[in-house]
N, C-alpha and C positions, 0 to 999 in steps of 0.2 A: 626491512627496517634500516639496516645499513644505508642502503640507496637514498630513504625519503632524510637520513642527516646529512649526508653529505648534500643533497638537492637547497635544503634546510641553507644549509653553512654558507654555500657556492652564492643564494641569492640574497644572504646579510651580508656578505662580501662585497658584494657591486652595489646592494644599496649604501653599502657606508664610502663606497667610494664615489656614489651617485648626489648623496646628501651633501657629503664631503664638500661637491664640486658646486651643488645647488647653492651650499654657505658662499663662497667665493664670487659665482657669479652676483648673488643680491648684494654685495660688497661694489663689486665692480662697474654694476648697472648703478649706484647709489651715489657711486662717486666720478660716472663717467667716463669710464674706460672702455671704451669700444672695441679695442681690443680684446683685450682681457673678457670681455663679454661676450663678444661672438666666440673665442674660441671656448668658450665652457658651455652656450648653448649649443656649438655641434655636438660637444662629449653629451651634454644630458639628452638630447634625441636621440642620439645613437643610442644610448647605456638603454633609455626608456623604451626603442622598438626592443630591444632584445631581451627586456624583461616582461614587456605585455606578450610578447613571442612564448618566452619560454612558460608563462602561465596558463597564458589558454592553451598551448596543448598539453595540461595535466587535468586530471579529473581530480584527483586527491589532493586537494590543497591547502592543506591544515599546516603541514611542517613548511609549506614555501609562504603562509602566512607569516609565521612564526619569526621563519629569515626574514622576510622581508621587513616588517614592522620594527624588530630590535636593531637589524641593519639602517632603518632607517632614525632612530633616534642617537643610536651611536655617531650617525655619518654626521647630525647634525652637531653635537657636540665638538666634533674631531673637524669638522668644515668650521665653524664658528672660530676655534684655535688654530687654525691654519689659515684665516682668509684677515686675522690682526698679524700675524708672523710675517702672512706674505706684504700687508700694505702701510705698513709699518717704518 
């Protein structure tokens, strides 16, 4: 049980910092920045091989649902206020 929260925890972690990064980039492509924009689409392919990685090889995937969906509405909240911080 241990194991499936912290599995849980580890992949609302990178989805909030994957959403995080999603917010910023649709900022950046929005307004242009090409920079700005390639370097947040290498971080979301990378982030994104290592999270279809790490799902398919679980069978039990109820608590990595769990991370991942909550991680991913936080990420968007906390990207959203971070992507006016930063262009601002």
């Amino acid at each position: 049980m241990k194991s499936k929260i912290k599995e849980g925890v580890i992949l609302g972690i990178i989805q909030i910092v994957l959403y995080s990064i999603l917010c910023i980039n649709f900022r950046a492509v929005a307004q242009g920045n090409y920079h700005e924009a390639a370097i947040t689409d290498f971080l979301i392919a990378s982030m994104n091989f290592f999270v279809i990685r790490k799902i398919a090889q679980s069978t039990d995937t109820l608590h990595q649902w769990i991370g991942y969906v909550a991680g991913s509405v936080i990420g968007s909240y906390l990207g959203i206020y971070l992507s006016i911080i930063l262009n601002n």
